[in-house]
C-alpha positions as CSV (number, residue, x, y, z in Angstrom):
1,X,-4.7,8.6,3.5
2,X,-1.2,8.3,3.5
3,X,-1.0,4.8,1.5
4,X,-2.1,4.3,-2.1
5,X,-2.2,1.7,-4.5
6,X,1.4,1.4,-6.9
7,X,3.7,2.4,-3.4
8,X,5.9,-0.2,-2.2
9,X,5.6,-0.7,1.6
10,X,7.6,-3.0,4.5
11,X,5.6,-4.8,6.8
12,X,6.2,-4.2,10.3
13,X,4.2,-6.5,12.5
14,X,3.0,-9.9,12.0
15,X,4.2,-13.5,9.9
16,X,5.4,-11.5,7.1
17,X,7.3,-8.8,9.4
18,X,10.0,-7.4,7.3
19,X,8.7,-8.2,3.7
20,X,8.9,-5.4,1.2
21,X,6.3,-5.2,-0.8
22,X,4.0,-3.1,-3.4
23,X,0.0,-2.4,-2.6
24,X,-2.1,-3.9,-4.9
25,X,-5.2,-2.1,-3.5
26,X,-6.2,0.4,-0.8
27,X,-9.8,0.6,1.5
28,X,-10.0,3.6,2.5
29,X,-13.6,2.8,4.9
30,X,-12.0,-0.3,6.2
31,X,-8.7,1.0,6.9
32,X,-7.1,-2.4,5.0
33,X,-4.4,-2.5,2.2
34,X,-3.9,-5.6,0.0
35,X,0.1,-6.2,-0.4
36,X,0.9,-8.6,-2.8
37,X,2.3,-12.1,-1.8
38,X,1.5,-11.3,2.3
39,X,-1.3,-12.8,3.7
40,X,-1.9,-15.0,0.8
41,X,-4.8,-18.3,1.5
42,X,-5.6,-21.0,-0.3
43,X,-8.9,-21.0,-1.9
44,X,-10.3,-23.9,-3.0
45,X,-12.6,-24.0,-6.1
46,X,-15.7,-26.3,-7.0
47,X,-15.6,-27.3,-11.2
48,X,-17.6,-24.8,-13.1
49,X,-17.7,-23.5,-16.3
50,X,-14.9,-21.4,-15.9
51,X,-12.7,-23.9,-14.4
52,X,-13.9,-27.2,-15.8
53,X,-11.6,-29.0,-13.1
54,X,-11.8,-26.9,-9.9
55,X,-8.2,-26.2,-8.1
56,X,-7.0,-24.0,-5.4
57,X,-6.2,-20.7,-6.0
58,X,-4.3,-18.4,-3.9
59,X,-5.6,-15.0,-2.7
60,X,-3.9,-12.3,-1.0
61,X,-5.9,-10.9,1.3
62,X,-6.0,-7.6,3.1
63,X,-4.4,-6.8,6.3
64,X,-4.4,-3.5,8.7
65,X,-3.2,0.0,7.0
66,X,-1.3,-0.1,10.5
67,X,0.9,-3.0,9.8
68,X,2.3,-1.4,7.1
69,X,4.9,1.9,6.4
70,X,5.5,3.6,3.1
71,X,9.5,2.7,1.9
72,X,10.8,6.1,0.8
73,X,11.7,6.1,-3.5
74,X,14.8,8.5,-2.2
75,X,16.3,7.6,1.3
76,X,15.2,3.9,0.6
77,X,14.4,3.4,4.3
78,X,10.7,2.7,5.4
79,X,9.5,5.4,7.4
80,X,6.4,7.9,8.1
81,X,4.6,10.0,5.6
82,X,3.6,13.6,6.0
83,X,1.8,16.5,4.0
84,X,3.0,19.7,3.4
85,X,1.6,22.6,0.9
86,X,4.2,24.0,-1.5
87,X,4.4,27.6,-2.7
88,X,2.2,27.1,-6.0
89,X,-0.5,25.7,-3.8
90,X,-0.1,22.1,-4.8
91,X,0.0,20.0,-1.8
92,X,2.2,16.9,-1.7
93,X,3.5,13.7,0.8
94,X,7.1,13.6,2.0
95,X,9.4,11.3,4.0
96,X,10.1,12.2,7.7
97,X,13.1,11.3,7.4
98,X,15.1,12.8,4.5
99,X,12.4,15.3,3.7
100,X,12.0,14.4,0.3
101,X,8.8,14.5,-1.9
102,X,7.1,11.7,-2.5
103,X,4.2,12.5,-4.7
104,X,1.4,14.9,-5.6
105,X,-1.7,14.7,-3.2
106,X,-3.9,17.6,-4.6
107,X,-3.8,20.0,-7.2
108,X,-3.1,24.0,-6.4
109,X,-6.8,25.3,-4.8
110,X,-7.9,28.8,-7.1
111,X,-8.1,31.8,-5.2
């Protein structure tokens, strides 16, 4: 899983093509990501105790982990996401493109 929730991504196919964006939430058995303001419906709500006057509210809803690439926090430029292991062990996700690390995936395994 390359994606996780907090990383800002850019939408690269679909309506909201271009739009930079953060993840607001990340499933892993579906393969979706919510981003905030893409996707976003209209819900309409029936009066309840919670509401006493109903409304609409609006929703982002999830899209394809496809549609989406990881903006790097160093280069700046949307691009692909690898893993490499360090020499302690630790084992962390960089940009393809400039190289740089761009957070801790799992800790260093004991021998």
């Amino acid at each position: 899983m390359r994606i996780r929730k907090g990383d800002k991504v850019q939408v690269i196919s679909g309506l909201a093509k271009g739009t930079v964006s953060r993840v607001s939430s990340v499933d892993k058995e579906a393969n979706k990501v919510v981003v905030e303001g893409v996707h976003t419906v209209t819900k309409h709500i029936r009066p309840n105790k919670q509401n006493p006057q109903g409304g609409r509210l609006q929703i982002d809803k999830p899209i394809d982990m496809s549609n989406v690439m990881v903006v790097c926090e160093s280069c700046g430029q949307a691009s692909r996401m690898g893993a490499r292991v360090l020499e302690d062990g630790t084992k962390e996700r960089y940009c393809k493109k400039c190289g740089a690390g761009n957070g801790q995936i799992s800790k260093a395994k004991k021998a």
